[in-house]
C-alpha positions in Angstrom: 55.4 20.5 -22.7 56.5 23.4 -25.4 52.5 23.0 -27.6 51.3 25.6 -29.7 48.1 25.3 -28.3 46.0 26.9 -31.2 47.4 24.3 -33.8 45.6 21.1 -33.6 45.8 18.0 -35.5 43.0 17.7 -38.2 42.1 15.1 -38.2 42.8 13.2 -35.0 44.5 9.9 -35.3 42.0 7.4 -36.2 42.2 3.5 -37.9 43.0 4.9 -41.2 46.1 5.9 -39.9 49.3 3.6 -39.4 50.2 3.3 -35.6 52.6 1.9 -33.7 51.5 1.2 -30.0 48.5 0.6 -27.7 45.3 2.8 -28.7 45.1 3.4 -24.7 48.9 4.6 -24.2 49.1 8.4 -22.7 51.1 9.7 -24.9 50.1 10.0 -28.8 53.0 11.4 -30.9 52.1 12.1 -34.5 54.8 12.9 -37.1 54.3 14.3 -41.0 57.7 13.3 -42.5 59.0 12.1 -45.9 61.2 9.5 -46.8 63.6 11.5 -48.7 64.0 14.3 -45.8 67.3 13.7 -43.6 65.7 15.2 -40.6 62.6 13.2 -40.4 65.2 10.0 -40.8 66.9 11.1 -37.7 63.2 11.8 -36.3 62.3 8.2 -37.2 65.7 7.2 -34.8 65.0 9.3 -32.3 60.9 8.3 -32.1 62.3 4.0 -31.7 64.3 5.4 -28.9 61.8 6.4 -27.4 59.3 3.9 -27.9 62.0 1.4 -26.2 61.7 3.7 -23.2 58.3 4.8 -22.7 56.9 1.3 -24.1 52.9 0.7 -23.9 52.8 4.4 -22.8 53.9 6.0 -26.7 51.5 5.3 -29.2 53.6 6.8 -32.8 51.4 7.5 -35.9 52.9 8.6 -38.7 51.6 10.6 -41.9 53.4 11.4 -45.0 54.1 15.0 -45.8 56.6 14.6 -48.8 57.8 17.1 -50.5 58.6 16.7 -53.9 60.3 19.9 -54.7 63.0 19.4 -52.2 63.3 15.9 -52.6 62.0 14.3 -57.0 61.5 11.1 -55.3 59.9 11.5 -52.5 56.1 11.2 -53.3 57.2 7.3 -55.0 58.4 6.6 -52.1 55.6 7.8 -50.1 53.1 6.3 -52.8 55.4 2.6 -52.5 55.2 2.8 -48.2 51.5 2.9 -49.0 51.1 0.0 -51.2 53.1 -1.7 -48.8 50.6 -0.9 -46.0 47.9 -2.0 -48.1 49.6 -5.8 -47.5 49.8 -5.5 -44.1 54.2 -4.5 -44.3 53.5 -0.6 -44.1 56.7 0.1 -41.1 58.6 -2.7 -42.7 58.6 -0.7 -45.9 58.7 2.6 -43.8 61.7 1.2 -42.0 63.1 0.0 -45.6 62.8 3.7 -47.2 64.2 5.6 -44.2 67.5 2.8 -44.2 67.9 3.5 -48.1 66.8 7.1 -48.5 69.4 8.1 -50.9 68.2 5.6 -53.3 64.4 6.0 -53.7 64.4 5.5 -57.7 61.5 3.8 -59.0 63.7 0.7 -59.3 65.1 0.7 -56.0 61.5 1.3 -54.7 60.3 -2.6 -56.9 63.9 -4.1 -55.2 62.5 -2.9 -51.7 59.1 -4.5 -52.1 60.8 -7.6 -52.9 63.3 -7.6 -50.5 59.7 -7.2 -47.2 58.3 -9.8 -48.5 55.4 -7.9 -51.3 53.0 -9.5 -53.8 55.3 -7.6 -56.8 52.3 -8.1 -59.1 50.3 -6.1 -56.7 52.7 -3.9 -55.8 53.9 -3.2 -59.5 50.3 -2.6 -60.3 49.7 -0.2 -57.5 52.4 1.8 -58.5 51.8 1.9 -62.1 48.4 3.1 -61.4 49.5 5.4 -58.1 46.3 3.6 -56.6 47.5 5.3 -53.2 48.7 8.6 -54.5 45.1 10.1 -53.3 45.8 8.9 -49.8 49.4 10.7 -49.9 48.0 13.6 -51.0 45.2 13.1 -48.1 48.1 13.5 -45.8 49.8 16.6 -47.2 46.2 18.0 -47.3 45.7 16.8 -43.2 49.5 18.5 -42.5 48.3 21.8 -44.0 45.0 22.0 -42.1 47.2 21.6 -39.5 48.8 24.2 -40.1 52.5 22.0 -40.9 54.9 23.9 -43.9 58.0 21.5 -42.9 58.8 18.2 -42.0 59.6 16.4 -39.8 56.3 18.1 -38.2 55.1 16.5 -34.9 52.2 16.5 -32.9 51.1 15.5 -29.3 48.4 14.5 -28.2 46.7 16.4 -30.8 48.4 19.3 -30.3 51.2 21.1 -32.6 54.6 20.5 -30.7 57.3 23.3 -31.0 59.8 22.5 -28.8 63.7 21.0 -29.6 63.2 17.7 -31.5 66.6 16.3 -29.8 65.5 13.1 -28.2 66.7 14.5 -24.3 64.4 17.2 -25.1 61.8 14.7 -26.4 62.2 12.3 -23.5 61.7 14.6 -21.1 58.7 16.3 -22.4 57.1 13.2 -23.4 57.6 11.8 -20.1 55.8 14.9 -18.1 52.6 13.9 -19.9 52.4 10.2 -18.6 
């Protein structure tokens, strides 16, 4: 597998993160992305590919590295996939935000919440008080210990992956560490 060896993940995946997949799987794939970012979309596709093919053996984690610079939006959206998590519908709002990235507004973000199912008084709330804007920032402070300047930015197993992000590539390279 193409590693940077000397760049590590800090910190390791743990149970504040949101995972898809067995804790036990071989395989732990990590990716900082943001919602607004075209490539970490197409990451987002080509990670569900692969979960269908390496099943129970992928676990997926995934951290928000937005940046808000490239992309005026992108924190919301990162801040309204957070407040989502926090009732239990993080990937369906995750799913939602990557499906609509060219509309991540503050009112298309309140139409999303409604249309996964959200508390809106909650979610409203959260948002008007960017009660999760600390954790977003958590993550962009984890991607730079980590030594991550872009996204989509992925990890294996704790280690900094460098190779081609094309899912052949992926497949292949996932595969030869289960």
């Amino acid at each position: 597998m193409t590693t940077a060896a000397s760049i590590l993940l800090t910190p390791p995946v743990t149970s504040r993160d949101h995972v898809r997949g067995s804790g036990n799987a071989a395989v732990t794939l990590v990716v900082y992305g943001g919602y607004a970012c075209p490539q970490c979309r197409e990451i987002r596709f080509i990670v569900n590919r692969l979960h269908s093919i390496l099943g129970d053996q992928l676990r997926y984690a995934f951290r928000n590295f937005p940046k808000s610079i490239l992309h005026p939006n992108s924190h919301g959206a990162a801040e309204a996939a957070e407040a989502a998590g926090a009732q239990n519908k993080f990937w369906e709002m995750h799913d939602f935000l990557y499906d609509r990235q060219l509309a991540l507004s503050d009112k298309h973000l309140k139409f999303y919440a409604t249309q996964v199912g959200l508390d809106m008084a909650r979610f409203n709330r959260d948002m008007m008080q960017h009660t999760y804007a600390a954790r977003v920032c958590e993550d962009i402070l984890s991607a730079r210990k980590s030594g991550v300047g872009v996204a989509p930015a992925l990890f294996v197993n704790d280690s900094r992956y460098v190779g081609s992000c094309d899912f052949e590539t992926l497949v292949s390279q996932l595969g030869k560490t289960t």
